[in-house]
PyMOL CGO cylinders between C-alpha atoms (Angstrom):
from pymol import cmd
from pymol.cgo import CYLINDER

trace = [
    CYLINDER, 6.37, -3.59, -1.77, 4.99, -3.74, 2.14, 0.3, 1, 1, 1, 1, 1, 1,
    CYLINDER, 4.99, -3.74, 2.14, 2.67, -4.68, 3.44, 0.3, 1, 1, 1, 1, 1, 1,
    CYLINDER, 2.67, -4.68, 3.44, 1.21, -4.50, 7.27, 0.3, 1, 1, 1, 1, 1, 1,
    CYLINDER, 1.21, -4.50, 7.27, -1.64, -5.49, 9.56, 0.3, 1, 1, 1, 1, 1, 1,
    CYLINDER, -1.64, -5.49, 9.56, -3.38, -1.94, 10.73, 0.3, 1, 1, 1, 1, 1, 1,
    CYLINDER, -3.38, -1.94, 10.73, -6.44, -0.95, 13.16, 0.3, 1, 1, 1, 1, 1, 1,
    CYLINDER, -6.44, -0.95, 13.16, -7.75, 2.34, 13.68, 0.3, 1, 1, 1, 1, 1, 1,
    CYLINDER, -7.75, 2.34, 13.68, -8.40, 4.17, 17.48, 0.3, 1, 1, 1, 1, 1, 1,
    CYLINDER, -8.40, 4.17, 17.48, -12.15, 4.28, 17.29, 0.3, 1, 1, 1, 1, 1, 1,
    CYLINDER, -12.15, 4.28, 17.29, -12.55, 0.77, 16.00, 0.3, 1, 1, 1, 1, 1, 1,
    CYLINDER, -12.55, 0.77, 16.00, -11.44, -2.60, 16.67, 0.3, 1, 1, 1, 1, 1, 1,
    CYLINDER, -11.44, -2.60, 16.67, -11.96, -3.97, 13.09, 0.3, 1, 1, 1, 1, 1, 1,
    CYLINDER, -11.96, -3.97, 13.09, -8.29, -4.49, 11.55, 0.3, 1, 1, 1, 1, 1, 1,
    CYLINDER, -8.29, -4.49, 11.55, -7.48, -3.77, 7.56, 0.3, 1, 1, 1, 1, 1, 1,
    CYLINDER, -7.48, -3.77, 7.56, -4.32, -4.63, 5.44, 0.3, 1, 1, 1, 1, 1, 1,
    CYLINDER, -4.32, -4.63, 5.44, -2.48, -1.48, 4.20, 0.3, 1, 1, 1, 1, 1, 1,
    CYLINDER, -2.48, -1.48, 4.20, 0.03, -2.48, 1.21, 0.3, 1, 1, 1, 1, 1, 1,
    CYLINDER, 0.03, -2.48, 1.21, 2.71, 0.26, -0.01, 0.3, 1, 1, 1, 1, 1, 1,
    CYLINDER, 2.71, 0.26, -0.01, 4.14, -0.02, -3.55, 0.3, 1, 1, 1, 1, 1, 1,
    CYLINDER, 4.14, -0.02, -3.55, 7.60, 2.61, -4.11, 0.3, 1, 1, 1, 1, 1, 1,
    CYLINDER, 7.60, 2.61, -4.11, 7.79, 2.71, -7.51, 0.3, 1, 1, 1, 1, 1, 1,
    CYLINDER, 7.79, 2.71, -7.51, 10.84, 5.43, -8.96, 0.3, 1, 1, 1, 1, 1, 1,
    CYLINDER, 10.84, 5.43, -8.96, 9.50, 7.95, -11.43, 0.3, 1, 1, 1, 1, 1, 1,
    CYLINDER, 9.50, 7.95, -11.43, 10.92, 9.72, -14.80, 0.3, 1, 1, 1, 1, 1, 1,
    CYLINDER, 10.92, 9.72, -14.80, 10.65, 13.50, -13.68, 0.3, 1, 1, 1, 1, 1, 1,
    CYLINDER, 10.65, 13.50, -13.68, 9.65, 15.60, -16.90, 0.3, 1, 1, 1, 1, 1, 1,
    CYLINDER, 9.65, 15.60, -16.90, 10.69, 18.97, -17.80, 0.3, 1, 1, 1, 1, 1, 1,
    CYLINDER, 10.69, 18.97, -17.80, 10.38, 21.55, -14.11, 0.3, 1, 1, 1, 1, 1, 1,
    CYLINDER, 10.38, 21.55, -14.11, 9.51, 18.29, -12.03, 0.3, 1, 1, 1, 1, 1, 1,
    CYLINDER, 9.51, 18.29, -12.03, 11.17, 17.39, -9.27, 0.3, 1, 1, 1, 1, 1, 1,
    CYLINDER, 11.17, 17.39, -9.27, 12.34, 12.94, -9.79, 0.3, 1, 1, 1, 1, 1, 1,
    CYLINDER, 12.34, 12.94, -9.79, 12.32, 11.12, -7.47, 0.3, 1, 1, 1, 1, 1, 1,
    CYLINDER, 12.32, 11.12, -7.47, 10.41, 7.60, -5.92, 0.3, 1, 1, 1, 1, 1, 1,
    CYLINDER, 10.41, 7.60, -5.92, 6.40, 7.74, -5.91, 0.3, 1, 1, 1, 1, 1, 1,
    CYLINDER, 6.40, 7.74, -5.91, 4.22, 5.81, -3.64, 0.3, 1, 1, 1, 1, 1, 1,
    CYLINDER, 4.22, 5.81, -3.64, 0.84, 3.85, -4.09, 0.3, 1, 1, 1, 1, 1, 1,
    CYLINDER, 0.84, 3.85, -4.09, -1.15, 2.95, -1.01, 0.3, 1, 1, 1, 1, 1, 1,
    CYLINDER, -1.15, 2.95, -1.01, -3.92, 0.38, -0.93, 0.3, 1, 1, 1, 1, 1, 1,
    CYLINDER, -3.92, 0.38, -0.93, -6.23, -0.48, 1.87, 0.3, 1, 1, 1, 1, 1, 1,
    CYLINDER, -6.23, -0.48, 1.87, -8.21, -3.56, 2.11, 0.3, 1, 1, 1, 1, 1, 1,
    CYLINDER, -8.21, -3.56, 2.11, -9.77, -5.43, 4.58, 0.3, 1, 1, 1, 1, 1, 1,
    CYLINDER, -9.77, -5.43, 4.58, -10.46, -8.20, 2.33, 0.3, 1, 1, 1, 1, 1, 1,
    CYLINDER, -10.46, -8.20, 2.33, -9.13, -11.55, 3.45, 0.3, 1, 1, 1, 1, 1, 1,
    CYLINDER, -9.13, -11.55, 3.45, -6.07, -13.11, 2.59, 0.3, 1, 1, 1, 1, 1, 1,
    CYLINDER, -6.07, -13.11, 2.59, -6.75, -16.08, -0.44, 0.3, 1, 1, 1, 1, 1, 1,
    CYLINDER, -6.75, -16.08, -0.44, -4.88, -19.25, 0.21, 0.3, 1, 1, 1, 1, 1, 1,
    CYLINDER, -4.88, -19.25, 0.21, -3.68, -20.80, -2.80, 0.3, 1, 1, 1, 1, 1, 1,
    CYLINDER, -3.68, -20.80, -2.80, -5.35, -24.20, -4.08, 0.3, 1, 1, 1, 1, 1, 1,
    CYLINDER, -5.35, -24.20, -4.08, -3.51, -26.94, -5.61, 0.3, 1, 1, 1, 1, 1, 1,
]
cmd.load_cgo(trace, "trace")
């Protein structure tokens, strides 16, 4: 998992995009091989209470 702090050219609002690689079982005339989930979010980050 990553995760980074990203802002687009026409706007100066930022958003958090987080990558998961995740490796995949390739079936029968597949081609294997790691698969990729992107999320974007520009919610903000939640601090933990104790």
């Amino acid at each position: 998992m990553a995760k980074t702090v990203h802002s687009m050219e026409a706007t100066h609002k930022a958003f958090r995009l987080i990558v998961v690689r995740y490796f995949h079982q390739a079936d029968l005339l597949e081609e294997g091989g790691p698969r990729y989930h992107v999320s974007a979010s520009n919610r903000p980050a939640v601090q933990p209470t104790y």
